[in-house]
C-alpha positions, 0 to 999 in steps of 0.5 A: 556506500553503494548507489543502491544503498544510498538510494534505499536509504533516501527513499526510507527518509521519503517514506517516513517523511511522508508517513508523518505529514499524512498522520498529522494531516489525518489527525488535525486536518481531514477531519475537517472535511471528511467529504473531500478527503473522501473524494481524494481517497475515491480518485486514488482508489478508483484511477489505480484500480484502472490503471492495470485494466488500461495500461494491459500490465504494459508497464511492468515491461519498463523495467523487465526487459530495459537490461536486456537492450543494447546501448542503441535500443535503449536510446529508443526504449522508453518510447517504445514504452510510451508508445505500447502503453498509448496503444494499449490505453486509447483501446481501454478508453474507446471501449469505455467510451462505447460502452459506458452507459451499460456499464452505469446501468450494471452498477445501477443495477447493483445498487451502485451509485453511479451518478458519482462515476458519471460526475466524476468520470473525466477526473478518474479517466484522467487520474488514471492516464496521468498515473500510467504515465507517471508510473512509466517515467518512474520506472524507467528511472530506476533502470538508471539507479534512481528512486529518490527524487521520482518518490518525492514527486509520487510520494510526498507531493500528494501529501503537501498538496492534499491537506492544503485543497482539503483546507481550501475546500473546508473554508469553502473556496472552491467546490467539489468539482473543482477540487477533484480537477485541482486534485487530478492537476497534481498528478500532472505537476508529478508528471512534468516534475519527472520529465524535467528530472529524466531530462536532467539525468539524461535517461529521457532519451525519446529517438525512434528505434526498432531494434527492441521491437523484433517478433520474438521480443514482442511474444515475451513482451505480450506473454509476461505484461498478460501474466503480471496484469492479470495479477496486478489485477486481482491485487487491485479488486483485493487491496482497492476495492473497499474504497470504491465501494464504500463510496458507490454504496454509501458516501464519501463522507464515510470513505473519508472516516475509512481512510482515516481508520485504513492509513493508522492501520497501515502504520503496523505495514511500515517496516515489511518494505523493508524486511521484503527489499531485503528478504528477496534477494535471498530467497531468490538466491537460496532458491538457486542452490536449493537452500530450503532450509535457509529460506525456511530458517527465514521464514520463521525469522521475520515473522516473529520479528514483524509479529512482535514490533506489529503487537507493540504499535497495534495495542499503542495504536489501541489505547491512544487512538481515542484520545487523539480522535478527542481533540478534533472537533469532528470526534463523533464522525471519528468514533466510527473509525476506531472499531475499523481500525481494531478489525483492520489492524487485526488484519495487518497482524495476520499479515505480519505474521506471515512473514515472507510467505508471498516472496517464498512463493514468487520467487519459487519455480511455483510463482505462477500459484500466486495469481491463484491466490491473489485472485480467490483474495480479490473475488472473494474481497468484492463479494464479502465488500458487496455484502458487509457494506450494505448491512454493517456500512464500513464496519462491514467493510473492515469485516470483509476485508479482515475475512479475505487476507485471513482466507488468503493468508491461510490458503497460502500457508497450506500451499507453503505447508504442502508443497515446501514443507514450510510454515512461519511459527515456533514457540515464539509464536506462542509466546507472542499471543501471550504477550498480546494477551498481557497488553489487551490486559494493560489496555483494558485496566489502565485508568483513565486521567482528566487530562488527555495528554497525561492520559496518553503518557501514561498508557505509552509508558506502562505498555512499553515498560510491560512489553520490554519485561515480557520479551525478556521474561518470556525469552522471545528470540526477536530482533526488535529490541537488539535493533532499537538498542543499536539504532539508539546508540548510533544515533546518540554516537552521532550527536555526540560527535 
């Protein structure tokens, strides 16, 4: 097995690890103190939303240009690195610092909340210079094959430490203010976790050298980290901007309760990482030798297939939802969540069923239209946020952000459409909303039961059954099925071995 491999599959095992300690977290502990964990969600938000603007899109140099360098000047690389990056950052912070009361004027004059920022200006400022720098030191490990361990330290430390300072906040130990600096000093666990590693690896190489840094080197560093910050940008006014939001025009309780709705939604997103690790190496290839008809084939392949595994886990997702909300004590806070995860489930649905609409575009001779898009999402995301939240709260929010991704997700199937003469559906397709169609059925008519937990094997079990005879029944070409046959019978070989 290849390095690569071995480390895709580590890194997979990380992500569900992950994905599973948040879901219990989300489910038994962040309830408990919707307050803090809203505060998290705001710090998270908030520091990544900054990052691009900070760093210039310098960081996406880490690993464009590292392959390029010769073995001398990589000795020196990630200093240079560190180095652009720090320039690049001590001038965000100078002009934040210089200008900083008329920017909380400007948010107050919008009706933002802006004593939270005031409040907490240090912790984000913080969060977002220990981000960069994190995201730097990771990076640069993967131009030596490894993503293992810097996932662990990004990834699943924040969801080992977050539960617990929810916990110690819920009982009261410590404060708010605290709590964001004991928040913000797990990032910097992360930092010093990925310095020791580099060290051992032997890629924290830090000697001063020039030879990366010629004139003609500096011009393609400038024009690409312009280029993909302005984009990484737009991505983080189209995918950030609700959170901030919610919390400068409402409260973090109720950032808290939108999170809660916003990661189970995500739930449905697991496996388009996946199906994009796999999917672009391909596409970029078939753009090479003018395959068209290949990436089109493509297309309509891993749409139907992240279509018809998205429709299983939502209407799951749909009927068990508020039975689980019911064993919390804090089920009337958590009612609220549900209709926002219907809308942004919905939203993830869209999503899915566009396949790889986005790599299609990137890695096109047109990848530049892409920034295009991702602007109109994020413009457009803010000014439906700004709306929605004022009069419907984070219902209002779910609303915006469904309504951008559908205005998004349309604009480029119309640029695919035109300009490639591609699009993702087939009967399939059609298929598909009829089978979406017979669980909303399922949902709606299975009785309720006394007890909670019988009441979530039933729907499960009557769901599955349902949709395993209506894939067959209806002929809808979809991998899922094949795949979960063959997953089962490998995992069962190996038991039995």
């Amino acid at each position: 097995m290849s390095v690569i491999r071995q480390q895709a599959s580590r890194q997979v095992l990380v992500n569900y690890g992950g994905t599973i300690l948040s879901a219990i977290a989300v489910l038994a502990i962040y309830p408990l103190d919707l307050h803090a964990y809203g505060l998290a969600q705001f710090l998270m938000a908030t520091a990544l939303f900054i990052v691009p603007f900070a760093s210039l899109g310098t960081v996406t140099l880490v690993v464009k240009f590292f392959p390029e360098q010769s073995e001398r000047a990589r000795q020196g690389y990630l200093l240079n690195m560190l180095l652009v990056t720090g320039g690049a950052m001590l001038i965000f912070f100078a002009l934040f610092f210089v200008f900083r009361n008329d920017f909380y004027d400007a948010l107050d004059a919008l009706d933002f909340e802006s004593t939270r920022v005031k409040r907490y200006s240090l912790h984000l400022m913080s969060g977002a210079f220990l981000m960069i720098i994190n995201r730097i030191l990771t990076l640069h490990a993967s131009n030596y094959k490894q993503i293992v361990v810097p996932a662990i330290y990004n990834t699943l430390l924040p969801k080992l430490v977050l539960p617990v300072l929810v916990l110690i906040a819920h009982f009261e130990w410590i404060g708010y203010y605290k709590f964001m600096w004991f928040w913000t000093a797990s990032f910097g666990i992360s930092t010093i976790g990925l310095v020791v590693y580099l060290l051992r690896i032997k890629a924290l190489d830090l000697k001063w050298r020039t030879d990366a840094l010629s004139g003609r080197a500096l011009r393609r560093m400038a024009h690409y980290s312009a280029f993909t910050g302005l984009s990484v940008m737009a991505s983080m006014m189209a995918n950030r901007v609700d959170i901030i939001m919610i919390t400068l025009l409402i409260g973090e309780k109720e950032t808290g309760i939108y999170a809660i709705a916003f990661f189970i939604a995500n739930i449905l997103h697991i496996p388009t990482a996946a199906v994009w690790q796999i999917a672009s190496p391909v596409v970029a290839s078939a753009w090479e030798n003018n395959e068209t008809e290949k990436i089109n084939r493509l297309y309509k392949r891993t749409s139907i297939n992240l279509l018809t595994f998205g429709i299983l886990i939502y209407f799951l997702a749909l009927g068990c939802l508020d039975t689980l909300f019911s064993f919390s004590p804090m089920y009337e806070e958590l009612s609220s969540a549900f209709i926002v995860f219907v809308i942004l489930g919905m939203s993830k649905l869209v999503d899915l069923m566009m396949g790889i609409n986005y790599q299609i575009i990137v890695l096109s001779r047109l990848y530049h239209y892409n920034i295009i898009f991702v602007g109109l999402l994020g413009v457009i995301n803010v000014v439906l946020n700004y709306y929605f939240i004022q009069r419907q709260g984070i219902t209002g929010a779910a609303i915006a952000t469904c309504i951008s991704i559908v205005i998004y997700h349309v604009a480029k199937l119309v640029f695919s459409l035109v300009k490639f003469g591609m699009h993702p559906f087939t009967r399939d397709t059609l298929k598909v909303c009829v089978l979406a169609g017979a669980l909303y059925l399922v949902y709606r008519l299975v009785p309720a039961m006394a007890s909670p937990v019988l009441q979530v094997l039933l729907f499960c079990s009557i769901t599955i059954a349902v949709y395993l005879a209506l894939l067959r029944l209806l002929r809808i070409d979809t991998d899922v099925v094949p795949y979960a046959r063959q997953r089962l019978q490998a995992l069962l070989g190996r038991k039995q071995n």
